[in-house]
KESEGU-623949 format. One record per residue: x, y, z of N, C-alpha, C in turn; residue in one letter. Coordinates in steps of 0.2 Angstrom, whole numbers. Example, Ala and Ser with C-alpha at 12.3 -4.5 7.8 and 13.67 -1.06 7.14 Angstrom:
# KESEGU-623949
SITE 66 -28 39 62 -22 39 66 -16 39 A
SITE 64 -11 35 68 -5 36 64 0 39 S
This chain:
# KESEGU-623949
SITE 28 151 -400 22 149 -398 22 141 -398 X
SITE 19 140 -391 21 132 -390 14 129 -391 X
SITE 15 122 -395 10 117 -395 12 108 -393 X
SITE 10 106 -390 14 100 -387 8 96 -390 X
SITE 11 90 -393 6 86 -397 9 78 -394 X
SITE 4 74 -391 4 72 -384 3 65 -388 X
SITE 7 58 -385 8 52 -384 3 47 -380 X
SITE -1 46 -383 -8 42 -377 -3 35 -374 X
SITE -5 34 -368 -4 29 -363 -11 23 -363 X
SITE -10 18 -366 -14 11 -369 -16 9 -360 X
SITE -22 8 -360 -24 2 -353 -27 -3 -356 X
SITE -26 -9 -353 -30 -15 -357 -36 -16 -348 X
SITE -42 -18 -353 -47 -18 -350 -51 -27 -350 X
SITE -53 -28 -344 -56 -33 -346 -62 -34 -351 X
SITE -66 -30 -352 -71 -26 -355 -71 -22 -361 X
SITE -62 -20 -363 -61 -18 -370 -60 -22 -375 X
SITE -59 -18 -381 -58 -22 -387 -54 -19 -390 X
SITE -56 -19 -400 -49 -16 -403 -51 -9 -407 X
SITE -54 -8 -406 -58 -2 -408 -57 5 -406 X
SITE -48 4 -402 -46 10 -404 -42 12 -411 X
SITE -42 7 -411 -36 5 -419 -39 9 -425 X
SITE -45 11 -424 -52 17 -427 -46 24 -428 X
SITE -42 23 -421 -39 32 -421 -31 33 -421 X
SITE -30 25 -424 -21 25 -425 -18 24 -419 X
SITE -20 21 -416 -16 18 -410 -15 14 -412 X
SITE -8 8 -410 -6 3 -411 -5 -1 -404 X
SITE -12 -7 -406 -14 -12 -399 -11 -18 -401 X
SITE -10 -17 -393 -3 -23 -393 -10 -31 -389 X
SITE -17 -29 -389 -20 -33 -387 -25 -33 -389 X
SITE -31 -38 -390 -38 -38 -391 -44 -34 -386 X
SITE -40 -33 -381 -42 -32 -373 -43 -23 -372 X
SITE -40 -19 -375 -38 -14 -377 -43 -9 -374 X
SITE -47 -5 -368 -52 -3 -366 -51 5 -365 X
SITE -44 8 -365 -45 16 -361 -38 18 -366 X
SITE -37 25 -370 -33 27 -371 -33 32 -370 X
SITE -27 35 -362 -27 41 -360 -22 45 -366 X
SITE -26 48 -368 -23 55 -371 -22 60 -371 X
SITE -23 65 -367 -22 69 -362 -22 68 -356 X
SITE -15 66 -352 -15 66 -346 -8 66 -340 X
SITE -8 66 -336 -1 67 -330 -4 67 -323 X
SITE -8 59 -324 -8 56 -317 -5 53 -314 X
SITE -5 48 -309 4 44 -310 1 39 -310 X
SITE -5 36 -312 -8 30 -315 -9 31 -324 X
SITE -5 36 -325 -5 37 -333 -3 43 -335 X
SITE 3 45 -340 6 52 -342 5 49 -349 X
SITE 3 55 -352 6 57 -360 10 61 -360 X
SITE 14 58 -366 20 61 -367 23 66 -373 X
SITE 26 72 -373 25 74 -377 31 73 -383 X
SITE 27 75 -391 30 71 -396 32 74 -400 X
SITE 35 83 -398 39 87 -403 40 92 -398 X
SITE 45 96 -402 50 102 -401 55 101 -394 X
SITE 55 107 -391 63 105 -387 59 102 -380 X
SITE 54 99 -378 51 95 -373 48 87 -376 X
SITE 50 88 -381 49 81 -384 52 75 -378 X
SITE 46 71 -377 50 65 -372 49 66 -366 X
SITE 46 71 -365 43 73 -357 37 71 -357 X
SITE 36 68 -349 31 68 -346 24 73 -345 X
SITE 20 75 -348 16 78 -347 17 83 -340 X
SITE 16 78 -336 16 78 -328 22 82 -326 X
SITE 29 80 -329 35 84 -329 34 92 -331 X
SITE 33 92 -337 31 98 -342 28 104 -340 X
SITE 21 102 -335 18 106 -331 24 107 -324 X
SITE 24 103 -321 28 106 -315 34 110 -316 X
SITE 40 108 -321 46 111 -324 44 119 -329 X
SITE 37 118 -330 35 124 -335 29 128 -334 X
SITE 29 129 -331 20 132 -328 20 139 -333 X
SITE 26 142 -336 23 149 -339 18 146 -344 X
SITE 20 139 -347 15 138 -352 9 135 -351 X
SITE 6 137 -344 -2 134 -342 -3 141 -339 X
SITE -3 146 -339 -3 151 -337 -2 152 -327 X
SITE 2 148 -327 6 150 -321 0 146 -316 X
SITE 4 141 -313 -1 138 -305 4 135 -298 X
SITE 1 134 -294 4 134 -288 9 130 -287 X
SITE 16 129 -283 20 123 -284 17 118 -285 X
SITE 12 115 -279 11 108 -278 3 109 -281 X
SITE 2 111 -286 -7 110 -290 -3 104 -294 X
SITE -9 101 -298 -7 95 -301 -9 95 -307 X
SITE -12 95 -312 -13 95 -320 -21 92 -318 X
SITE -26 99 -319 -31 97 -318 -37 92 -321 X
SITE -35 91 -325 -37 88 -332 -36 82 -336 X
SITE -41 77 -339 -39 70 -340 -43 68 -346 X
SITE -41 66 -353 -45 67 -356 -44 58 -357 X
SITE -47 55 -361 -48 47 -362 -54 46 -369 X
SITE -50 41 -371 -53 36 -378 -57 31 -375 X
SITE -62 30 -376 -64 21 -369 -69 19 -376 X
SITE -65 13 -375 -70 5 -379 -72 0 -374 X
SITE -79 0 -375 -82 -3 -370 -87 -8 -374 X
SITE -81 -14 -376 -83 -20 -380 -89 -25 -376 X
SITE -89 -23 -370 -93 -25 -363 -94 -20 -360 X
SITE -100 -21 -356 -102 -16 -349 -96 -16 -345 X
SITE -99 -10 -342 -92 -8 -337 -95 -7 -332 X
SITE -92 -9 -327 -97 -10 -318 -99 -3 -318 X
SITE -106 -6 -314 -109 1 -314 -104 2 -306 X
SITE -104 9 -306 -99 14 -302 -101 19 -298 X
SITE -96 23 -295 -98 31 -294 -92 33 -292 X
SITE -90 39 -293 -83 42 -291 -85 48 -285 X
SITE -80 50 -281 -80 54 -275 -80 61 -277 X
SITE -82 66 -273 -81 74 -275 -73 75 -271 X
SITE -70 80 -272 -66 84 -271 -61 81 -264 X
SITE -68 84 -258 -66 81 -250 -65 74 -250 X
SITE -69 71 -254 -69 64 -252 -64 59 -256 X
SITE -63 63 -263 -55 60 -264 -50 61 -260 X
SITE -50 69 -259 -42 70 -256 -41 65 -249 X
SITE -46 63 -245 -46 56 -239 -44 52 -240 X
SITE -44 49 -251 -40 43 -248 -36 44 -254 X
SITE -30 51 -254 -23 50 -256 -23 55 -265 X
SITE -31 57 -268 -32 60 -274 -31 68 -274 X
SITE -29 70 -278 -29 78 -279 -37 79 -280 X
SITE -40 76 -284 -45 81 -287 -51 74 -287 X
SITE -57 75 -285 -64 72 -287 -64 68 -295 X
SITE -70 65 -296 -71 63 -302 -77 65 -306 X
SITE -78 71 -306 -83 72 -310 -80 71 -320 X
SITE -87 70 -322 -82 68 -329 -87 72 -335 X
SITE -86 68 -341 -92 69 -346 -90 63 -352 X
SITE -96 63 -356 -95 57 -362 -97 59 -368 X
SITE -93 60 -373 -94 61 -379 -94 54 -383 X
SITE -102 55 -386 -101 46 -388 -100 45 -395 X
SITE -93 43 -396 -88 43 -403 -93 37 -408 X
SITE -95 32 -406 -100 27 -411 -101 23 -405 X
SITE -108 18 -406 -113 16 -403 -116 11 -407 X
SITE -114 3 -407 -119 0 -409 -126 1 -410 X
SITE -130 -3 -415 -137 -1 -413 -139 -5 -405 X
SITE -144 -4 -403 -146 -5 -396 -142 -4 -390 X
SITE -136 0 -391 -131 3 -385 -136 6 -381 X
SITE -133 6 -378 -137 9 -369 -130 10 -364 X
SITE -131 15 -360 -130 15 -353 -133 18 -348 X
SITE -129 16 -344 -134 16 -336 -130 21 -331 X
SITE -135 28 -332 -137 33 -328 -140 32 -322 X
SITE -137 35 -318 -143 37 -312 -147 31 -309 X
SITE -151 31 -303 -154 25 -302 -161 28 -296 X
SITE -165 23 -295 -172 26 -296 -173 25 -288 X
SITE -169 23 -283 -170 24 -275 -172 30 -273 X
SITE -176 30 -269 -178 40 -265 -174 41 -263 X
SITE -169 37 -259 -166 39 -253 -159 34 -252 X
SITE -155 36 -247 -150 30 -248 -152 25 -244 X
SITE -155 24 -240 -158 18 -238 -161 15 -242 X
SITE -166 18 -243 -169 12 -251 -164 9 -255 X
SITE -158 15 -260 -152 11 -263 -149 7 -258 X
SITE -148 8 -253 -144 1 -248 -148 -4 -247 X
SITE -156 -5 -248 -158 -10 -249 -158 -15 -255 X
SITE -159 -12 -261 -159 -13 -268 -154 -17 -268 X
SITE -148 -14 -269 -140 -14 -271 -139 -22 -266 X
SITE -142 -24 -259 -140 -27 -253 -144 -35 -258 X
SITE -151 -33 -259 -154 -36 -263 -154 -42 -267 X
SITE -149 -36 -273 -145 -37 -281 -152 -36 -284 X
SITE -156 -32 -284 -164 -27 -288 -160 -22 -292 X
SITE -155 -27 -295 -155 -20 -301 -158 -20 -307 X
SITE -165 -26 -307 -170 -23 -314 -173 -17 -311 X
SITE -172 -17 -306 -178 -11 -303 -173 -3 -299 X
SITE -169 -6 -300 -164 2 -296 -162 5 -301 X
SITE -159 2 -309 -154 3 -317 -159 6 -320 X
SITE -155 12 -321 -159 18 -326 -153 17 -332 X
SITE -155 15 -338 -153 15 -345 -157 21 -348 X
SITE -150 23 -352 -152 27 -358 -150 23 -364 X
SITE -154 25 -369 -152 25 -376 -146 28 -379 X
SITE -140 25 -383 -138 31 -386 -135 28 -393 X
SITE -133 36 -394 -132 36 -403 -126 40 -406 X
SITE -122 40 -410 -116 43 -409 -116 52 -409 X
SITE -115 54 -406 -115 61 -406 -118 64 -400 X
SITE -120 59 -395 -126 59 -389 -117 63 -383 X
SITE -119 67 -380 -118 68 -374 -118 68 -369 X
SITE -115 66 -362 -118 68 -355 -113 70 -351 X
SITE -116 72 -345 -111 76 -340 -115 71 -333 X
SITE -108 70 -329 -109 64 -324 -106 68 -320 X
SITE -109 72 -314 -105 74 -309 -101 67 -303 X
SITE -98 69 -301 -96 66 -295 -102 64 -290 X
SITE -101 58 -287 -109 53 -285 -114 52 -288 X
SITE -110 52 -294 -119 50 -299 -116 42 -302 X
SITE -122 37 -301 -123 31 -301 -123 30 -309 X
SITE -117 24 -312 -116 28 -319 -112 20 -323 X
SITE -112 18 -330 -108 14 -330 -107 16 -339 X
SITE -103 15 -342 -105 12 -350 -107 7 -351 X
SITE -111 6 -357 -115 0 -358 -110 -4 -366 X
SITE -111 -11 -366 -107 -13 -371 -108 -10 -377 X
SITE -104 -9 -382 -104 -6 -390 -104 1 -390 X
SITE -100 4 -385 -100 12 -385 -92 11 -387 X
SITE -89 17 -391 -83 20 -389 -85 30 -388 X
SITE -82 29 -383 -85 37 -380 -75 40 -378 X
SITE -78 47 -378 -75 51 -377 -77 54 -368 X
SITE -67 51 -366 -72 54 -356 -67 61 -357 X
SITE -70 66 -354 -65 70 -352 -69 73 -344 X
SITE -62 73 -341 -64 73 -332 -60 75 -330 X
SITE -60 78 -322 -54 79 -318 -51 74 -317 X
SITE -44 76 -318 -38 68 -317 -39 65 -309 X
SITE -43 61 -311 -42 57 -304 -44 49 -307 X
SITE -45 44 -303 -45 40 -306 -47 33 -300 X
SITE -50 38 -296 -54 34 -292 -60 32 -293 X
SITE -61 26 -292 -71 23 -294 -72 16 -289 X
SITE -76 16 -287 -80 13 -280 -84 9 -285 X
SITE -85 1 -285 -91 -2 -290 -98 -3 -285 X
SITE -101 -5 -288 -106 -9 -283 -109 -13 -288 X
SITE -106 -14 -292 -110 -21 -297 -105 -22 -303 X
SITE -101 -27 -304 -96 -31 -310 -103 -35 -314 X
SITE -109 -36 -315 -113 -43 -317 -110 -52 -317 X
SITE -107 -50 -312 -103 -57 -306 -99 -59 -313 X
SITE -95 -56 -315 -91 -58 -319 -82 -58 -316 X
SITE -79 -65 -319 -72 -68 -316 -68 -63 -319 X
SITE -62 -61 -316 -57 -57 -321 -53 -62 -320 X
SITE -51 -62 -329 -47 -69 -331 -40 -68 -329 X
SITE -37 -63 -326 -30 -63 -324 -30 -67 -316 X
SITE -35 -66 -313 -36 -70 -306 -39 -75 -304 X
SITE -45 -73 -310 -51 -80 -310 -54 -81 -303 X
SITE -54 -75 -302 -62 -73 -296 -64 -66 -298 X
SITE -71 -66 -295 -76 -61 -296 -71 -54 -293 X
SITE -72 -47 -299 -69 -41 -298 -70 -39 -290 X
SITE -65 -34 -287 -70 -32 -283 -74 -28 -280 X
SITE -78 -28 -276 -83 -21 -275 -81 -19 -271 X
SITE -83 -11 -269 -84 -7 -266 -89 -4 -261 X
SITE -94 -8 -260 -101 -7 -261 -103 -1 -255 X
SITE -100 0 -248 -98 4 -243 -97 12 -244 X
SITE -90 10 -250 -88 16 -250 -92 20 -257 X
SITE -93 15 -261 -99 16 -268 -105 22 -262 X
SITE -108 17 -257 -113 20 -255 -113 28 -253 X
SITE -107 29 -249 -105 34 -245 -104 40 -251 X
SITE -103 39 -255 -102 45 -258 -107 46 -265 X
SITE -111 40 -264 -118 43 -271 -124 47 -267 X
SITE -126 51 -275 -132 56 -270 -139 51 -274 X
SITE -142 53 -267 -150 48 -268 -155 55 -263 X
SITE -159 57 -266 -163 53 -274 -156 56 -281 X
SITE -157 52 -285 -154 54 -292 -158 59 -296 X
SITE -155 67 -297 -158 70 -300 -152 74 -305 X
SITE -156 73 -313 -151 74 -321 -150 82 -320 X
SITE -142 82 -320 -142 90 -321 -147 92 -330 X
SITE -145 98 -328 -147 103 -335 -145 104 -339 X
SITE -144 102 -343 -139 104 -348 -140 108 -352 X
SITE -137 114 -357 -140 115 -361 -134 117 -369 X
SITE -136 117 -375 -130 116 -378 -129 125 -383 X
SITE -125 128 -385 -125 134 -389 -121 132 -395 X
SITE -125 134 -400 -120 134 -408 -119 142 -410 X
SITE -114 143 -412 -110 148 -416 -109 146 -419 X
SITE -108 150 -425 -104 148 -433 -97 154 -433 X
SITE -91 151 -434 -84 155 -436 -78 152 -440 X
SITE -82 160 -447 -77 157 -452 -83 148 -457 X
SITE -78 145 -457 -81 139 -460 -80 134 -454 X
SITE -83 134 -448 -81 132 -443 -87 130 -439 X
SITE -93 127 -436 -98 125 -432 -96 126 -424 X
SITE -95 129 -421 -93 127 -415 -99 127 -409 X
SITE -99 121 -406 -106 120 -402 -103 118 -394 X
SITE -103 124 -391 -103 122 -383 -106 116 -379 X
SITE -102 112 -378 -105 104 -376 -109 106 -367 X
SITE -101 110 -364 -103 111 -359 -98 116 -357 X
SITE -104 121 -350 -100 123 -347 -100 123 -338 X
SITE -95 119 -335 -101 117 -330 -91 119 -323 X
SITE -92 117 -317 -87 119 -312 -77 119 -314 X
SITE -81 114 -315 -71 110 -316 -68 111 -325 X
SITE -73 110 -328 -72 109 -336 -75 113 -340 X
SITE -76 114 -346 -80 115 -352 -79 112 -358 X
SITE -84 110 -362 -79 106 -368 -87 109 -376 X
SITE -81 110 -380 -83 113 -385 -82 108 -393 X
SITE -85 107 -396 -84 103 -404 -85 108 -408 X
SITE -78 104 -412 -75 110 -417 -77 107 -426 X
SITE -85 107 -428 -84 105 -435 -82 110 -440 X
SITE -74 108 -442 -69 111 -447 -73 109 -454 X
SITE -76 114 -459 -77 112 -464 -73 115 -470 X
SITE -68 120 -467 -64 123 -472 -60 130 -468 X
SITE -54 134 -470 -51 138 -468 -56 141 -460 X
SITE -51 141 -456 -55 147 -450 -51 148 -447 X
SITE -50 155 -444 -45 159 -439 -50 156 -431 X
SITE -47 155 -428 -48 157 -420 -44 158 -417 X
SITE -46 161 -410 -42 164 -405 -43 158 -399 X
SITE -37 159 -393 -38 154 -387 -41 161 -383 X
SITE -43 159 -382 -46 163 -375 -44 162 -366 X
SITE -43 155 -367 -39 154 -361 -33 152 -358 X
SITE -29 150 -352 -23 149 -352 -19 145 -356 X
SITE -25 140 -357 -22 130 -362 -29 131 -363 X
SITE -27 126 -367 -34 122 -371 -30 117 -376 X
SITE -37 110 -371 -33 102 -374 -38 101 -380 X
SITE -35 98 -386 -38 97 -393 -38 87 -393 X
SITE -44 85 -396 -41 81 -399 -46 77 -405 X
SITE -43 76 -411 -48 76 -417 -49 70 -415 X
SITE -57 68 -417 -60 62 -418 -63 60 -425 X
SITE -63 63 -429 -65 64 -437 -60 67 -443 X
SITE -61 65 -446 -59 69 -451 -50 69 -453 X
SITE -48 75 -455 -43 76 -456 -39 85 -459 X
SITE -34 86 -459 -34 91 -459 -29 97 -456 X
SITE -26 102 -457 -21 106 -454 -23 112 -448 X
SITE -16 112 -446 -18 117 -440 -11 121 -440 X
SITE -11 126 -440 -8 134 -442 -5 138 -438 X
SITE 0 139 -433 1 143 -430 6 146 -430 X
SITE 7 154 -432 11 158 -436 13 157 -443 X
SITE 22 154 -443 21 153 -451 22 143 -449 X
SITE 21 140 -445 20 133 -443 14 130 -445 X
SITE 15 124 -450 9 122 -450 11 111 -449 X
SITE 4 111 -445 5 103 -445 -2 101 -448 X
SITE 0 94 -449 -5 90 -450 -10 87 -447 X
SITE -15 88 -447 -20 82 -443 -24 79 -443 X
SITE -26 72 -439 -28 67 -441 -31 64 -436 X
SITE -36 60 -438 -41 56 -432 -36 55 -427 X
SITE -38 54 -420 -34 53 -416 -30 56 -411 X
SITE -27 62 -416 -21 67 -412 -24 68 -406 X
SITE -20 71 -401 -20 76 -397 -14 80 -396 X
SITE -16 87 -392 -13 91 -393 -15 97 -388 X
SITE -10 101 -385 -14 106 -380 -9 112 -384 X
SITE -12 119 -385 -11 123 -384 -9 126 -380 X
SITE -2 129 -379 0 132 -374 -2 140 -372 X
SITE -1 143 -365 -3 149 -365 0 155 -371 X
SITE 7 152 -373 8 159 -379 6 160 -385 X
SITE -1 156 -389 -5 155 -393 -10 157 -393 X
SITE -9 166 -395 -14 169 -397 -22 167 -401 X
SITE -17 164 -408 -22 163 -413 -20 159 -417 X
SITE -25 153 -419 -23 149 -423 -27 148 -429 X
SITE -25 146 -434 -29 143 -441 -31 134 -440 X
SITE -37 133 -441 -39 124 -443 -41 127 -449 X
SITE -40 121 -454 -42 119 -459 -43 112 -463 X
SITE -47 111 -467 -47 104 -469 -55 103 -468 X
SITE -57 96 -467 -63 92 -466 -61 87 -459 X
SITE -65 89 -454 -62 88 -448 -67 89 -442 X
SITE -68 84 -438 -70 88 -429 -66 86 -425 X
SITE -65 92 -419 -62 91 -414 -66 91 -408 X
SITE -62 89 -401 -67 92 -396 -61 94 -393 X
SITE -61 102 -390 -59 106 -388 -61 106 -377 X
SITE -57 105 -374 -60 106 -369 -54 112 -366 X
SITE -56 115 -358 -52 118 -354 -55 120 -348 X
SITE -51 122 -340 -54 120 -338 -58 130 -337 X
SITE -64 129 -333 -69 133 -332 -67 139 -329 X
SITE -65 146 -331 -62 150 -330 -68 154 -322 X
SITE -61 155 -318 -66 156 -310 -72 160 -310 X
SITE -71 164 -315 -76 168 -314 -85 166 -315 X
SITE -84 162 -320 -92 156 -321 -93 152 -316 X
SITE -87 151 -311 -90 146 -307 -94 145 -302 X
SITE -95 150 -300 -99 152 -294 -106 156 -297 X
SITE -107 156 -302 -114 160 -304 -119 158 -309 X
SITE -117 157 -315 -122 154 -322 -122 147 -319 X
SITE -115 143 -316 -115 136 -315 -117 134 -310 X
SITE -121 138 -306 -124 134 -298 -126 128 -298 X
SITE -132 129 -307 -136 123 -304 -133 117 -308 X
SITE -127 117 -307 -122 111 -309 -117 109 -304 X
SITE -117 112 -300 -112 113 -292 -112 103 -292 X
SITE -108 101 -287 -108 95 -283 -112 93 -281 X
């Protein structure tokens, strides 16, 4: 039974800080903005850090081993991207492409994403969505610089979630550390840095405003989200989502529990707590931070301890054309 327990890849950010240092990563900067932790894009692999694939590439591991994702096509690509993000600063407001319109310029796969918000200053906010009817109104606003009047801010609070499909007008606001987990892609179009110099060049970041435009939808309308709690064993499990590309589920472990995997893989990674994990007569340790993916020969595992996870995987075909319409693109 394979479990691969996965080596996060550090980005430094103009905008980050040191606040992953929270989940045992070791920053070799003050700047410290994104820890990919589940990933195999070739702007970032985790790697893996036990048993006989120890030292491999994520990215390799899926291509050289597909029985253990439950089998995919030669050239499919590791559909899945999960990240740590400290955002000691705003982060341009953005928007990512769907599916057609990455693969145009060189992406496997769209960016739709979502955010698990790990802790949030008081007065955090970010900025969802924005208030144009139509893209011509946003193409004036944006031409303008009216972003007291285009910028929809939300509130938030540690434990708050949201789901940002692909063309949604979208940014993190300073004093977040959130949890993204999205299709591996890692395209984003800005249309606003707040005219700030990046200190490695010492001129203003740059935009995208064009191609920002072409792929956001106007008017901005919030998906629907809705959340489900179970109890198993001494386990809370709350369906965050379950929506085309993804689903993601939070695991509060408050003492022994069995669970089953239900699907091919399923990517783990503790944010609280601490605590063990069980598979057959194997047992490991766990701790803030880890990641780790369940491979397809893992029926059924044990967590235990004082502990939450967030569990995601990708959305099995059969939900995705039916319960998930009104989540579509």
């Amino acid at each position: 039974m394979t479990i691969l327990f996965l080596k996060s890849e550090l980005h430094q950010k103009m905008w980050g800080g040191q606040n992953l240092a929270d989940y045992g990563f070791n920053l070799e900067s003050d700047h410290v903005g994104e820890a990919w932790v589940v990933a195999a894009h070739q702007n970032g692999d985790s790697h893996v850090m036990n048993g006989k694939l120890s030292g491999m590439p994520l990215a390799e591991v899926w291509q050289q081993h597909p029985e253990l994702f439950g089998g995919h096509g030669e050239n499919e690509a590791f559909p899945l991207l999960v990240k740590i993000l400290d955002a000691q600063k705003n982060l341009s407001i953005q928007v990512h492409p769907n599916d057609d319109q990455a693969r145009k310029v060189g992406e496997n796969f769209g960016k739709t994403e979502s955010w698990y918000i790990l802790s949030a200053e008081p007065g955090a906010k970010l900025y969802y969505g924005h208030r144009a009817k139509n893209k011509t109104a946003l193409r004036q606003a944006v031409n303008d610089k009216d972003w007291a009047n285009i910028l929809r801010t939300i509130p938030v609070k540690t434990g708050d979630f949201f789901y940002v499909p692909s063309g949604t007008f979208h940014a993190l606001g300073a004093g977040i550390v959130a949890m993204e987990i999205q299709q591996s892609s890692d395209t984003t179009y800005r249309f606003y840095d707040f005219d700030r110099v990046d200190p490695t060049t010492h001129q203003l970041r740059a935009l995208q405003v064009d191609e920002a435009l072409s792929v956001t939808k106007a008017p901005h309308i919030d998906p629907i989200l809705g959340q489900r709690i179970m109890m198993q064993d001494n386990t809370i499990i709350t369906r965050l989502l379950m929506a085309p590309y993804f689903s993601i589920d939070k695991l509060s472990v408050r003492g022994r529990t069995v669970l089953n995997q239900h699907h091919n893989y399923e990517l783990f990674t503790v944010i609280s707590g601490k605590g063990t994990l069980t598979i057959g007569h194997e047992h490991y340790d766990l701790q803030k931070g880890m990641s780790f993916i369940l491979a397809k020969d893992v029926n059924s595992y044990v967590v235990d301890g004082d502990m939450t996870l967030i569990k995601s995987f990708v959305t099995p075909k059969i939900y995705r054309n039916n319960d998930l319409a009104f989540l579509k693109n």
